[in-house]
PyMOL Python script that loads the backbone (N, CA, C, O; Angstrom):
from pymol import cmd

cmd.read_pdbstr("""\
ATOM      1  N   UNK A   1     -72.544-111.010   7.986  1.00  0.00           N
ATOM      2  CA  UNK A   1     -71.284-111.009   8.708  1.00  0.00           C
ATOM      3  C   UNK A   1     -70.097-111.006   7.761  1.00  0.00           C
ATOM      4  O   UNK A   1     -69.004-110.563   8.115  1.00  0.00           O
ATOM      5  N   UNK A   2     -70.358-111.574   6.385  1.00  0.00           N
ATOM      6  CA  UNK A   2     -69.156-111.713   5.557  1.00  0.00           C
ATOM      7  C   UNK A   2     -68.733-110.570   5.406  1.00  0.00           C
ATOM      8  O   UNK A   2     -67.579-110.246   5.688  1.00  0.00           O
ATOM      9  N   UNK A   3     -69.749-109.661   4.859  1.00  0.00           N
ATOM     10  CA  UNK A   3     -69.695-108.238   4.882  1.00  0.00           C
ATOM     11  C   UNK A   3     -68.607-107.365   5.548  1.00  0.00           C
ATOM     12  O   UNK A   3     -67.722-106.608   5.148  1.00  0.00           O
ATOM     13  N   UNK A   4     -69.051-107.791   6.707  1.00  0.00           N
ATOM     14  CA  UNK A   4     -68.024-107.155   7.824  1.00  0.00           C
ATOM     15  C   UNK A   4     -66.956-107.561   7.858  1.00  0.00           C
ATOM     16  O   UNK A   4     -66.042-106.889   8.335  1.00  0.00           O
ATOM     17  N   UNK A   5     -66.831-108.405   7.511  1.00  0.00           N
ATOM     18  CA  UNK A   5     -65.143-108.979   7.665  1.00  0.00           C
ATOM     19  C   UNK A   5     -64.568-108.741   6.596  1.00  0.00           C
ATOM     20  O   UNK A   5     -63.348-108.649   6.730  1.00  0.00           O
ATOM     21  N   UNK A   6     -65.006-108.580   5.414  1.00  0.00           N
ATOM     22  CA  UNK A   6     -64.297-107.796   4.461  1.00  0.00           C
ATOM     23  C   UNK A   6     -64.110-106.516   4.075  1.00  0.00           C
ATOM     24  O   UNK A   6     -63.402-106.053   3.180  1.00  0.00           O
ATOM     25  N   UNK A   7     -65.031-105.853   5.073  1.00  0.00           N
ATOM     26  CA  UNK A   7     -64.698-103.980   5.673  1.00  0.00           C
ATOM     27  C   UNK A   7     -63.285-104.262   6.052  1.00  0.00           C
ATOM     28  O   UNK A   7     -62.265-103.856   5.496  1.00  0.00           O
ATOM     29  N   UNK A   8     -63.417-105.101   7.197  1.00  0.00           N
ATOM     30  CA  UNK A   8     -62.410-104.742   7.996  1.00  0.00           C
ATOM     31  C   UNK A   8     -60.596-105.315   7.384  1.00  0.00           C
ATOM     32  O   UNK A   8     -59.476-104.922   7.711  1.00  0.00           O
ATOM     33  N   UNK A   9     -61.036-106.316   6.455  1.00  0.00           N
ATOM     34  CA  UNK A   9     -59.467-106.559   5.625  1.00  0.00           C
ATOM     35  C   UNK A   9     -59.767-105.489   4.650  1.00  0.00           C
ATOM     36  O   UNK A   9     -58.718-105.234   4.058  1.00  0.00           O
ATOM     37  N   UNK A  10     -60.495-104.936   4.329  1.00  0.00           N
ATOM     38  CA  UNK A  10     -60.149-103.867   3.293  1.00  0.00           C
ATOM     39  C   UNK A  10     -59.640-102.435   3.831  1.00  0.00           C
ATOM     40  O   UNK A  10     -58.999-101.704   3.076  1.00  0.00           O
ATOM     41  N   UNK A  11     -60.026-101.942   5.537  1.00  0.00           N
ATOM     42  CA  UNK A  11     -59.728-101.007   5.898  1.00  0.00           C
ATOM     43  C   UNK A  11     -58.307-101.501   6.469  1.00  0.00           C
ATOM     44  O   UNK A  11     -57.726-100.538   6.969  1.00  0.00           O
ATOM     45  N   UNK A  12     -57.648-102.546   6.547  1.00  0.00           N
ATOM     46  CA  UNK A  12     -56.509-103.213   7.291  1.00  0.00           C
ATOM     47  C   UNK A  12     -55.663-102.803   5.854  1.00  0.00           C
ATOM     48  O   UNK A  12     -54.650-102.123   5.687  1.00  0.00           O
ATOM     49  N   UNK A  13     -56.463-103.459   4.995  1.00  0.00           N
ATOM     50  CA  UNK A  13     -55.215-103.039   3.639  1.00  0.00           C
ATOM     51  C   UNK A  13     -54.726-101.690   3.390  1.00  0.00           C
ATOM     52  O   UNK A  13     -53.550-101.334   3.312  1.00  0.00           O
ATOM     53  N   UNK A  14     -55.526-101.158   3.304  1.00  0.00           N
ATOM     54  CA  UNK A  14     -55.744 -99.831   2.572  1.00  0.00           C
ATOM     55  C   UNK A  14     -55.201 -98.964   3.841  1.00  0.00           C
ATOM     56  O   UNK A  14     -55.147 -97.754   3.620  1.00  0.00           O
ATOM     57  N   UNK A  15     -54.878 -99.302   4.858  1.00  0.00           N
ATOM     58  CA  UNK A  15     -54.430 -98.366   6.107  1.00  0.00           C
ATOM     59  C   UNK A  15     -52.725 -99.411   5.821  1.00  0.00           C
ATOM     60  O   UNK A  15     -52.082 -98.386   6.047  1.00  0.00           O
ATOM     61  N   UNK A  16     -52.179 -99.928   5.686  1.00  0.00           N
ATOM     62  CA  UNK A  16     -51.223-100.602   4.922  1.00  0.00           C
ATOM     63  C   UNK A  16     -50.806-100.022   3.788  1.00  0.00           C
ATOM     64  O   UNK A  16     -49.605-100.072   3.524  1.00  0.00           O
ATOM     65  N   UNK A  17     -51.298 -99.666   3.309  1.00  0.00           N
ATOM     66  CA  UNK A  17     -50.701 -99.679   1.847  1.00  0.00           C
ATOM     67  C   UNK A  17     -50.463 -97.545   2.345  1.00  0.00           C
ATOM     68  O   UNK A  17     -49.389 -96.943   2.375  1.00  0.00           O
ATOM     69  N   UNK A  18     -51.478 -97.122   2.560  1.00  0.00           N
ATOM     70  CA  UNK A  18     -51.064 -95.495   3.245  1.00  0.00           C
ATOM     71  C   UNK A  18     -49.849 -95.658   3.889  1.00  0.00           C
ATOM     72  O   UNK A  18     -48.927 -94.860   3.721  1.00  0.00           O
ATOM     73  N   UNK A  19     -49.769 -96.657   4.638  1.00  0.00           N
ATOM     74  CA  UNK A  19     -48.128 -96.737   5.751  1.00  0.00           C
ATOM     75  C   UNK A  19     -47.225 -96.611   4.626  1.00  0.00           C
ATOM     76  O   UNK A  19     -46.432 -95.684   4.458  1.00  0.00           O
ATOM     77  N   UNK A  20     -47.386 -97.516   3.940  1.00  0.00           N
ATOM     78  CA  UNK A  20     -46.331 -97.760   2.998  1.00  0.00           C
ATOM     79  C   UNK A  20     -46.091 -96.517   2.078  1.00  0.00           C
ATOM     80  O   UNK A  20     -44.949 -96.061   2.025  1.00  0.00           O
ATOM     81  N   UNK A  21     -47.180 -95.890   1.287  1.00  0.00           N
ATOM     82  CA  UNK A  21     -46.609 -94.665   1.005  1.00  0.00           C
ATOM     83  C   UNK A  21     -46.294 -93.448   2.042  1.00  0.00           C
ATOM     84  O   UNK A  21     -45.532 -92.485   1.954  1.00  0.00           O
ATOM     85  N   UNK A  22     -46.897 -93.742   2.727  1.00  0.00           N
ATOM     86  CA  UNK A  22     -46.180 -92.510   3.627  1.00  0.00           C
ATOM     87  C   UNK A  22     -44.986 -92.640   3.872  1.00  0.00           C
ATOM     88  O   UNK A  22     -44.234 -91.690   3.654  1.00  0.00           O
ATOM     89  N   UNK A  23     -44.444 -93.967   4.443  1.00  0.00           N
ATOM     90  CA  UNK A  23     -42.810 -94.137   4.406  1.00  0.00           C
ATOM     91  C   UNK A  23     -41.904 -94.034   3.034  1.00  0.00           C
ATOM     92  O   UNK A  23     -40.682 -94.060   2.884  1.00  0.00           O
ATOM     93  N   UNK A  24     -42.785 -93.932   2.267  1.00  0.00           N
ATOM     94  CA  UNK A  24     -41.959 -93.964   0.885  1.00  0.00           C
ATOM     95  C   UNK A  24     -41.225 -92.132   0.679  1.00  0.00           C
ATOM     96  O   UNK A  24     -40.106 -91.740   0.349  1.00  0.00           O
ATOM     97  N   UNK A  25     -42.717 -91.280   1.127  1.00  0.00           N
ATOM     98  CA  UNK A  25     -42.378 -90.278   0.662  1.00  0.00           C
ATOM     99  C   UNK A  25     -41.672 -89.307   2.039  1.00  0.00           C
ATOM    100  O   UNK A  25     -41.353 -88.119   1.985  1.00  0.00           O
ATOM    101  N   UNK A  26     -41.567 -90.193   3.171  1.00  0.00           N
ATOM    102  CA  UNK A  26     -40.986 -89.412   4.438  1.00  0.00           C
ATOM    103  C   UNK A  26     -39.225 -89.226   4.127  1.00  0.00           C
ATOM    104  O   UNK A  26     -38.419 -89.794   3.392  1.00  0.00           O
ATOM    105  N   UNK A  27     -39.154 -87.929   5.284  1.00  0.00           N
ATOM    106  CA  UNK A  27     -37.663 -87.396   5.450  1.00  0.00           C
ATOM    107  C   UNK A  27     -37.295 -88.506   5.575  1.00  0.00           C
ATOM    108  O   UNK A  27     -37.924 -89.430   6.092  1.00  0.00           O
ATOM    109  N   UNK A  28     -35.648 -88.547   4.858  1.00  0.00           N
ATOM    110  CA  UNK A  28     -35.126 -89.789   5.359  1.00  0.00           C
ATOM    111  C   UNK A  28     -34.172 -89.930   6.559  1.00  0.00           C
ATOM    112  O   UNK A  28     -33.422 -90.844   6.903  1.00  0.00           O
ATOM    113  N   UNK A  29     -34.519 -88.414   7.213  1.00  0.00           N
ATOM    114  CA  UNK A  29     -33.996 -88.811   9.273  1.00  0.00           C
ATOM    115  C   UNK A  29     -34.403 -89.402   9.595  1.00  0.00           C
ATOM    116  O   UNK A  29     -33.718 -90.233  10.191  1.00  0.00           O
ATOM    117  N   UNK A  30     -36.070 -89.644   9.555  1.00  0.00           N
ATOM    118  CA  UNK A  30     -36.792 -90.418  10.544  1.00  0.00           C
ATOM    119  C   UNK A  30     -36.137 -92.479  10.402  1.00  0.00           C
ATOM    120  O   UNK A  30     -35.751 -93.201   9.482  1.00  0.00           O
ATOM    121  N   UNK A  31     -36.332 -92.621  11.723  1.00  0.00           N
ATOM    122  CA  UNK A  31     -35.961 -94.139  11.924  1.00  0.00           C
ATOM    123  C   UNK A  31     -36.885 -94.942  11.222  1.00  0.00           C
ATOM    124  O   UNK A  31     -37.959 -95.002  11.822  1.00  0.00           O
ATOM    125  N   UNK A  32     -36.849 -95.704   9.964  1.00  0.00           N
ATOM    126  CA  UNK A  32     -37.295 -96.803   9.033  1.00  0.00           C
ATOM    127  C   UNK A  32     -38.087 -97.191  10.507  1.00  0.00           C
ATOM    128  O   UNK A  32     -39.112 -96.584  10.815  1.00  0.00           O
ATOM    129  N   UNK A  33     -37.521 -98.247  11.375  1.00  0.00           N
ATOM    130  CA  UNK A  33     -37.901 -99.146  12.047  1.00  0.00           C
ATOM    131  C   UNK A  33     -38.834 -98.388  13.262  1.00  0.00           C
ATOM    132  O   UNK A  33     -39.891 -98.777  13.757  1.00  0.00           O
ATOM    133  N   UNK A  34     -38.268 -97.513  13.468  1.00  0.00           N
ATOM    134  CA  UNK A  34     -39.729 -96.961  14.132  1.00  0.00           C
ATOM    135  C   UNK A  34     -40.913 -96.708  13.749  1.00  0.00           C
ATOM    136  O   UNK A  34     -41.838 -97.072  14.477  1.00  0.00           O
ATOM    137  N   UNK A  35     -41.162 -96.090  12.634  1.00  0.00           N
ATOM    138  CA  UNK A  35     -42.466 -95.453  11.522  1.00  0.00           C
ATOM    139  C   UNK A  35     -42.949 -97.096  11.381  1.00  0.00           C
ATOM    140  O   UNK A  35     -44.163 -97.250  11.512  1.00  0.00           O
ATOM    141  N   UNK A  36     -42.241 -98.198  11.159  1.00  0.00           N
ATOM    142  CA  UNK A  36     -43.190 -99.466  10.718  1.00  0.00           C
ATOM    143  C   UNK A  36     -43.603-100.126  11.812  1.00  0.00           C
ATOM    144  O   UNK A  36     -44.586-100.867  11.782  1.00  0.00           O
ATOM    145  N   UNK A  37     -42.639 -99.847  13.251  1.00  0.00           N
ATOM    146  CA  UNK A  37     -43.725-100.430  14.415  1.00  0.00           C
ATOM    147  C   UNK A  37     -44.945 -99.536  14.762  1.00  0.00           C
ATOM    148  O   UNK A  37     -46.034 -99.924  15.187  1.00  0.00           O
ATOM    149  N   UNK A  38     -44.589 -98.382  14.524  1.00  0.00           N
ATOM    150  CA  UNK A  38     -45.793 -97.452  15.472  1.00  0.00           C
ATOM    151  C   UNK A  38     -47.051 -97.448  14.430  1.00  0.00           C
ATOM    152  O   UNK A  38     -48.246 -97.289  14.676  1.00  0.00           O
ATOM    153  N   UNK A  39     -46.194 -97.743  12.814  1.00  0.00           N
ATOM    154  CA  UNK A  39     -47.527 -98.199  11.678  1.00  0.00           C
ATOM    155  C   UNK A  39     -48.525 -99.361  12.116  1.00  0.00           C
ATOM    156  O   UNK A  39     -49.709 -99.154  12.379  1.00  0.00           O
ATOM    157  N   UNK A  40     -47.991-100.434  12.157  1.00  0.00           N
ATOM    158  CA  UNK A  40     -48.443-101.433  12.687  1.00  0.00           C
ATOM    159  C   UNK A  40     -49.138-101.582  14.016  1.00  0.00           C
ATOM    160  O   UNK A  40     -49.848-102.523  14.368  1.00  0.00           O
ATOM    161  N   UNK A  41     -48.809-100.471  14.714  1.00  0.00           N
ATOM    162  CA  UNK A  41     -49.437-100.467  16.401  1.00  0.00           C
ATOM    163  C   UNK A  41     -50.455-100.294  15.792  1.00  0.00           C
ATOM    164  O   UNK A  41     -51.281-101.188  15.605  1.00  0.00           O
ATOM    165  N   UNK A  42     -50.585 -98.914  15.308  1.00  0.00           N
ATOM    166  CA  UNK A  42     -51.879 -98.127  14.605  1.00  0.00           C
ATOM    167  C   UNK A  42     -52.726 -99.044  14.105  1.00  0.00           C
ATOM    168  O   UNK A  42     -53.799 -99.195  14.689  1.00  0.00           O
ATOM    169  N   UNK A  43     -52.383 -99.956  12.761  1.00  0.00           N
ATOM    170  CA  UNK A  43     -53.014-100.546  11.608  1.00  0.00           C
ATOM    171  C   UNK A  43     -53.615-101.817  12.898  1.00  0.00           C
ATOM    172  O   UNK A  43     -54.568-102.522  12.564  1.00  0.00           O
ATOM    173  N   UNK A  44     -52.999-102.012  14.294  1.00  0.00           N
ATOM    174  CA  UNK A  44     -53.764-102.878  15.003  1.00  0.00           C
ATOM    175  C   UNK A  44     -54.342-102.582  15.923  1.00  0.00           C
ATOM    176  O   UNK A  44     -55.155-103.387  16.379  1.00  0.00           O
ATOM    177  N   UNK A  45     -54.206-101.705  16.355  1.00  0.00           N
ATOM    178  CA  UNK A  45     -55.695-100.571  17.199  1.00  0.00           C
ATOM    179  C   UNK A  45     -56.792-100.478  16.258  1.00  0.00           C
ATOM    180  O   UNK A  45     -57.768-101.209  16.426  1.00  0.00           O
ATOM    181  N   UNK A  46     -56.765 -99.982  15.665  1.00  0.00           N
ATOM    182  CA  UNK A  46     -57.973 -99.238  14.410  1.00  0.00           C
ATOM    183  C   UNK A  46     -59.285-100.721  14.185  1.00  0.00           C
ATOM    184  O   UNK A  46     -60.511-100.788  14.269  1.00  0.00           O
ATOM    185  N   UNK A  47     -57.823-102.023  13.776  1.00  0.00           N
ATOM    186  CA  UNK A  47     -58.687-103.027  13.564  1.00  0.00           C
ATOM    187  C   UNK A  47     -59.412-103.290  14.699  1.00  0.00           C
ATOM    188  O   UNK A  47     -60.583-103.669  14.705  1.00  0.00           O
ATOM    189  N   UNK A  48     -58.459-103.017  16.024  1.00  0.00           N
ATOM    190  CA  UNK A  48     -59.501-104.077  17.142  1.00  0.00           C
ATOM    191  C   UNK A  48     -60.436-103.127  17.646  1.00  0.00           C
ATOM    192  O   UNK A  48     -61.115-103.501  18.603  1.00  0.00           O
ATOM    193  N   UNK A  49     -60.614-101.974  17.202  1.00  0.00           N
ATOM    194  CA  UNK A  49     -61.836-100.904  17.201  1.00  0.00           C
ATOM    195  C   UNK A  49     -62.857-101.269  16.585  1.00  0.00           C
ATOM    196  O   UNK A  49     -63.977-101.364  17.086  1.00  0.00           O
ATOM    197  N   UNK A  50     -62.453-101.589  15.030  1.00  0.00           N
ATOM    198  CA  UNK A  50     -63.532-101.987  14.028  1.00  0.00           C
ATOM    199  C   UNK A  50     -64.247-102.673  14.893  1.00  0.00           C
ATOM    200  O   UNK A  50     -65.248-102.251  15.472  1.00  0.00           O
ATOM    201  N   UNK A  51     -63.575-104.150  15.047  1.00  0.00           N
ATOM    202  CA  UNK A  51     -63.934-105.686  15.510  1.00  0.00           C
ATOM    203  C   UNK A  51     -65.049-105.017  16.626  1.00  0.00           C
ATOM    204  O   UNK A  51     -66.274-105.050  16.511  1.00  0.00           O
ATOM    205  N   UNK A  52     -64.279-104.416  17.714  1.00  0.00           N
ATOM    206  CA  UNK A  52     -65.502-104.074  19.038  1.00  0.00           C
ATOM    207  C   UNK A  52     -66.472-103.241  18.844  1.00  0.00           C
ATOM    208  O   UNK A  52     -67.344-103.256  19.713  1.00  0.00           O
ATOM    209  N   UNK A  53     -66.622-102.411  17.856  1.00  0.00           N
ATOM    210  CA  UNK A  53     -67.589-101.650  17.018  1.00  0.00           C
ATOM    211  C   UNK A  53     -68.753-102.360  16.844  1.00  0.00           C
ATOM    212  O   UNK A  53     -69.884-102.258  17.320  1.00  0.00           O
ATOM    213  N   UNK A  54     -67.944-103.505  15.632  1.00  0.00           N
ATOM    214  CA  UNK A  54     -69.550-104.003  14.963  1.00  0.00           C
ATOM    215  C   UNK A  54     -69.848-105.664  15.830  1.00  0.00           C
ATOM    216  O   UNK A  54     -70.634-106.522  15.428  1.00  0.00           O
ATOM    217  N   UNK A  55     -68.967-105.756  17.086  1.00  0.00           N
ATOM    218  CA  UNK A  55     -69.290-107.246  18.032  1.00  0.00           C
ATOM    219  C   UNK A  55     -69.132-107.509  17.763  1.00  0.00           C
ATOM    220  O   UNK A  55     -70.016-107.832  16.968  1.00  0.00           O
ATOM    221  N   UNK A  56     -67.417-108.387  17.373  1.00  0.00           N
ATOM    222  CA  UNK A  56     -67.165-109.377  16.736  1.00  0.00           C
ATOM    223  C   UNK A  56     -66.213-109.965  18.045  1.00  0.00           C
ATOM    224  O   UNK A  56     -65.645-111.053  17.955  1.00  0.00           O
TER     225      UNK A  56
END
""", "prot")
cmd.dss("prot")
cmd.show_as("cartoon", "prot")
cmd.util.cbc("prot")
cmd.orient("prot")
């Protein structure tokens, strides 16, 4: 089980740290504050996929 739970902070990071460069290298029209909520929607869907994936 440890296993798994450190998939899933490592795919939480690493889908984090992509947000973050992607906002680094985006147009700078787009709204800052939008791109980091809809990041974060994302980076917390994905996880609670993982989680119901492997039954947690």
């Amino acid at each position: 089980m440890s296993n798994g739970k450190n998939f899933v902070k490592g795919v939480g990071v690493g889908l984090m740290v992509g947000s973050a460069i992607g906002m680094a290298v985006a147009t700078p029209k787009k709204n800052g504050k939008k791109m980091v909520g809809k990041a974060l929607r994302s980076v917390g869907e994905v996880i609670e996929s993982l989680n119901d994936a492997m039954g947690w």
